[in-house]
N, C-alpha and C positions, 0 to 999 in steps of 0.2 A: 625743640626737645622738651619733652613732660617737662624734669627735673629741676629745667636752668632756676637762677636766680635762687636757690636752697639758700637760709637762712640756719646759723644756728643756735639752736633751742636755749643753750646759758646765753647767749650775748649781754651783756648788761645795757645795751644801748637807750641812752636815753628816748622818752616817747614822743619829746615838743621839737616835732619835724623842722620848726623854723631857727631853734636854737644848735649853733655847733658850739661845744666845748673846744675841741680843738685835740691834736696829738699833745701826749700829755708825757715831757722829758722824764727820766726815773727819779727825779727827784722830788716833782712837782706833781703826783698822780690824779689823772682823773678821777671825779666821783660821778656818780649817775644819777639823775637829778629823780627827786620820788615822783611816782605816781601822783597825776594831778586830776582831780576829779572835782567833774563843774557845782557849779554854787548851787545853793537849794533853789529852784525855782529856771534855773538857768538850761534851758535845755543844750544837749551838743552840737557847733556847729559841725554841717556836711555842704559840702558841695553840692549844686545842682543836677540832680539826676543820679547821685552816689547812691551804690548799692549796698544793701546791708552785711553784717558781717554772720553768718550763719553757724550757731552752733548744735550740734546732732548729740543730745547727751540726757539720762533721765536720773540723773544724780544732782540730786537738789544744790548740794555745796559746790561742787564744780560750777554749776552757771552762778554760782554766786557771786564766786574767783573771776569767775570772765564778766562777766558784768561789767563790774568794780574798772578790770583793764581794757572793755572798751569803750565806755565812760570816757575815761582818761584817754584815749587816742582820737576821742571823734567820734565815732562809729554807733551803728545803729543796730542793735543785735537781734535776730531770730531762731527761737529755739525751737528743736525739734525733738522729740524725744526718741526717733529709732528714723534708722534708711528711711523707710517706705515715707514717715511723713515728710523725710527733708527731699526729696529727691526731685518734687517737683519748682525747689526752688534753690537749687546745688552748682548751675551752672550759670545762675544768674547773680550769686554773693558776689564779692569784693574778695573773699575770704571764705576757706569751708575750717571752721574747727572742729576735732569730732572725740567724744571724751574717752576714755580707757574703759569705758562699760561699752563701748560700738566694737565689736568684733569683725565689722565687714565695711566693706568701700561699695559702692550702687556701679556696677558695670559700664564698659561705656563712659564713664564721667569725663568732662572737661577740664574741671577746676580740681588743682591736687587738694589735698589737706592736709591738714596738720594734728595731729595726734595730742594730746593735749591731757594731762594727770597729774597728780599731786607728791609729792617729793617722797611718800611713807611707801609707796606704789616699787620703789628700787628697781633693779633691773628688767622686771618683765615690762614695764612700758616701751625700752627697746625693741625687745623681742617683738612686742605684739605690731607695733611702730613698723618693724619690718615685715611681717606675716601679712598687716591689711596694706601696705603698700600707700604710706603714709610718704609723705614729702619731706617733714622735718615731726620731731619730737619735741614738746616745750611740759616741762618739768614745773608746774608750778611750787611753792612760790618764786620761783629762783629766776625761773625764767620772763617775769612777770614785764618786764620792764623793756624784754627782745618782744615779747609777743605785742606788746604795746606799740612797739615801732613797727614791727610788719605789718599791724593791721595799717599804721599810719598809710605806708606805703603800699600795699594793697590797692589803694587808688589812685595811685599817680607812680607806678612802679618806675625804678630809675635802669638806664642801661646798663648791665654791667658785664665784665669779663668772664671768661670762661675756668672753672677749675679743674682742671685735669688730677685725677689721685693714680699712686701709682705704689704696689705694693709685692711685696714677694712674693708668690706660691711657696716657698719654702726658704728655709733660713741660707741665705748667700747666694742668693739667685740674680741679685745683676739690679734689684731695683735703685736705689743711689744711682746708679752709674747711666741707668736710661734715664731718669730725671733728670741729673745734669747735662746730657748730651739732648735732651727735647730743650728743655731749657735754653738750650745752647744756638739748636738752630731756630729755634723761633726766634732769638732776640738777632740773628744773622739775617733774618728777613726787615727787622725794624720792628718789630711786634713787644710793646711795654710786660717785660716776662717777673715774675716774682717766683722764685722757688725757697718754698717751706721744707725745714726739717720738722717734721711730726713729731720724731722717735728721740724722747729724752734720753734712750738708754742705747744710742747707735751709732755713739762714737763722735757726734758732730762734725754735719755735712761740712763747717768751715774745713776741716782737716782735708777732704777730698778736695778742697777747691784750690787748696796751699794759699789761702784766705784767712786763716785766725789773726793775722795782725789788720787785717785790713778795718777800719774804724767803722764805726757802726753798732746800731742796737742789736740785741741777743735777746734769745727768750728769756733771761735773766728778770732782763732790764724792764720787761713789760710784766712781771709778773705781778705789782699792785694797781696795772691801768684798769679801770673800769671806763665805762661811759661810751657814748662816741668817739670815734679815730677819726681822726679827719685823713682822707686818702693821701692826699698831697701831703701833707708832714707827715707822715708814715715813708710814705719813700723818699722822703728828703732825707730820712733818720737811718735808713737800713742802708748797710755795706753793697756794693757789688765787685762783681768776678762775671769772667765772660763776656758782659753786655748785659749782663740782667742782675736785680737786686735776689738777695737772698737772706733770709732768717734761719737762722742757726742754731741749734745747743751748741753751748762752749765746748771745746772740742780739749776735755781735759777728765784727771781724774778724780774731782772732784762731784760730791752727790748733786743732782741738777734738784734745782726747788721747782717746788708743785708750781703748777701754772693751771686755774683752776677752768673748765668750759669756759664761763661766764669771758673771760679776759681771751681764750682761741676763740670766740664765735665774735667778739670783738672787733681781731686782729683781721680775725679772716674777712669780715664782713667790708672792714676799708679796704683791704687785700682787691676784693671783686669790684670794689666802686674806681679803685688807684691803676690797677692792672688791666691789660688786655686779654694776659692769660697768667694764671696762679697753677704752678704744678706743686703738688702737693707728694714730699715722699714718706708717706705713712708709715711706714714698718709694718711690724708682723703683732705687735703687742698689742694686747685686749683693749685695753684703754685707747690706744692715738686710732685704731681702728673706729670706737664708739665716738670720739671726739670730733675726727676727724674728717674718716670717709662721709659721713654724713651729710657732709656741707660740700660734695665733689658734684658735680655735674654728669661724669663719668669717671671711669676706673678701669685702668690697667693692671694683669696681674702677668708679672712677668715669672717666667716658669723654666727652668733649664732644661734642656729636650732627653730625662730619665724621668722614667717610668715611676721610681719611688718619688719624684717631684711633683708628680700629675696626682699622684696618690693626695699628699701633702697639700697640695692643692686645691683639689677636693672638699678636702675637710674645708679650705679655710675658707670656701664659700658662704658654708653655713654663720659664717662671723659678718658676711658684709651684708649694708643694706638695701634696699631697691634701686637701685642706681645701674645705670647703663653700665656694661664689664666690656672688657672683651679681653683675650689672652695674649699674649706674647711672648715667643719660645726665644730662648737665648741656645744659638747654638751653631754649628757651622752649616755651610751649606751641604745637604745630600748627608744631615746626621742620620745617627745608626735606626735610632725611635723616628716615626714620620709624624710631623708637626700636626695632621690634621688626625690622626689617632689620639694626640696626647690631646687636642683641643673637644674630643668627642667623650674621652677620659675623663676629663675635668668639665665636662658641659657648658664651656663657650665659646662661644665665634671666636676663630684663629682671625688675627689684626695683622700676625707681622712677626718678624726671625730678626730676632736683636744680633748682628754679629759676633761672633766669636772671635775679637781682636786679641793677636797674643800681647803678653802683658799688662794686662788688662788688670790685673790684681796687684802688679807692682805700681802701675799706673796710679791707683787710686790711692794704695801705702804713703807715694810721694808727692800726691797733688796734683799728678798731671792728667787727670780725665779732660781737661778743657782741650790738651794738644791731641789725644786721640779721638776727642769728636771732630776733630778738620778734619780725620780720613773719608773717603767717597762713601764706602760702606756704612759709617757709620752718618751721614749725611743724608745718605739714601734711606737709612731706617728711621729715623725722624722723621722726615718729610711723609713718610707712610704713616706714621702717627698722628701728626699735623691733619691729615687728610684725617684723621679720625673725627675732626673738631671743624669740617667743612662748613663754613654757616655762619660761625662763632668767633671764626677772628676775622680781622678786617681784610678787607678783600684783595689788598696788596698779596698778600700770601699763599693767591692762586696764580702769580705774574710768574 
């Protein structure tokens, strides 16, 4: 799949591939070690036969910025100032970076890229991020020290899991409750599952799980990590429920503190190295959307099978990024609206008809969504999801 392996753009991870900080408890917080950039005279090492890292930009101070951070990762940069002259050597980088003055991607390309701008720039780098059908977004200076590690890894990419996002069409549409139940049955087959709450403001997934006592880190607790995570103390450190771990907003009423990119692109990044699969339940808010969906692999939008849902819908398209979608109707079988109208509505491939179990809303009030994903039906609609991610998890999971 184009997408796999999306990084994101704040990550603060440090760039010296040989050094791990380690997970870092909340009392003891990571720092991210600075940009290290070789001696005078010292040229960078590369590996044998390493390809260079390519950037398409004709804004003098931007290739300054990237210089400096591929310098500091090893790397060997080639600049281009528009498509036409990078094109002939775009599918042969390590890396394509391409600056906030490149408006277009070269057709046909092999290698994604990564969109690349300066922090005074604000929102339209997303936008345009997703208009030329960019990979991932890095903000400089912020991001200076993620983009440092990816190019690291650019050349000796590591395997990692798959992330699934999964997100309303409209407000009370059933997303929570199909992440818990994918969740659910991946980790039924043996499949290492991590399910993220996104949405600071949606009540904390712990409540659905009737998991708030259950011991464990909360996005609280991570909110001064910087640095690298180390995969394995990450899920040494996170609660579970089901058979899978999960991270949480506290599930109270109290205001949830800023968690800022830098410390999600982080989390999520050990997330994909620790996991096999990471389902991500984003919400509907502008922010966990921008943070979030970004770093997903693919995206599920679940949608209830009425017309003003498809509408709703719709819109919220124009909020996501390039990223593989496809829909998902919550609703019974032989509903009134036909599932492949509301998928034509809303312009994506119909995936799958989340059942409409009753009680299903008292279910979530009291915790017990884990007892109503043992029903057949609701077993059956996972497993058609699963199949969405054929390739991606280990191959037990077609037995």
């Amino acid at each position: 799949m184009s997408r796999h392996h999306a990084r994101n753009p704040g990550a603060s991870s440090g760039p010296d591939a040989a050094a791990s900080a380690g997970f870092p408890l909340p009392e003891t917080p990571l720092r991210a070690a600075p940009l290290r950039t070789p001696e005078p005279g010292q040229g960078p090492w590369l590996p044998a036969g390493a390809a260079d890292v390519l950037l398409v930009t004709g804004f003098d101070f931007l290739q300054g910025e990237v210089e400096r951070i591929v310098a500091a990762a090893g790397g060997v940069l080639r600049v281009a100032a528009d498509i036409s002259e990078a094109a002939p050597y775009w599918d042969s980088a390590a890396a394509v970076l391409v600056g906030s003055d490149i408006r277009e991607l070269p057709p046909r390309r092999r290698a994604p890229a990564v969109l690349v701008g300066l922090s005074g720039e604000g929102d339209s780098l997303w936008h345009l991020g997703a208009v030329i059908g960019a990979q991932r977004v890095a903000v400089l200076p912020d991001a200076a020290a993620w983009l440092a590690e990816y190019l690291s890894r650019s050349r000796s990419p590591e395997a990692g899991g798959a992330v699934l996002g999964i997100t309303g069409g409209c407000g009370g549409a059933g997303a929570t409750t199909a992440g818990i139940w994918i969740a659910q049955a991946a980790a039924s087959l043996g499949v290492r599952v991590l399910l993220v709450d996104a949405d600071p403001w949606g009540g904390g997934l712990e409540l659905a799980l009737a998991a708030e006592e259950s011991p464990g880190l909360r996005w609280p607790d991570l909110a001064d990590a910087s640095g690298s995570i180390d995969p394995g103390r990450l899920a040494d450190a996170l609660p579970v429920a089901g058979g899978f771990s999960f991270l949480s907003w506290p599930g109270s009423r109290e205001r949830p503190p800023a968690v800022d990119s830098a410390t999600v692109g982080g989390v999520l990044d050990a997330a994909r190295r620790g996991y096999e699969l990471v389902v991500v339940d984003i919400g509907r808010n502008a922010e966990p959307l921008r943070t979030f969906a970004w770093d997903c692999d693919r995206l599920l939008v679940v949608v209830p099978a009425q017309l003003k849902a498809a509408v709703a819908s719709a819109r919220l398209l124009q909020e996501l990024p390039p990223v593989d979608s496809a829909l998902v109707i919550r609703g019974r079988a032989g509903a009134a609206l036909d599932g492949t109208l509301i998928a034509e509505s809303v312009g994506l491939p119909l995936h799958g008809v989340m059942p409409e179990v009753r009680g299903t809303a008292g279910a979530a009030e009291l915790g017990r969504l884990l007892e109503q994903g043992k029903r057949r039906s609701v077993r059956r609609f996972a497993a058609s999801v699963l199949e969405l991610l054929d390739g991606e998890l280990p191959a037990r999971d077609a037995q």
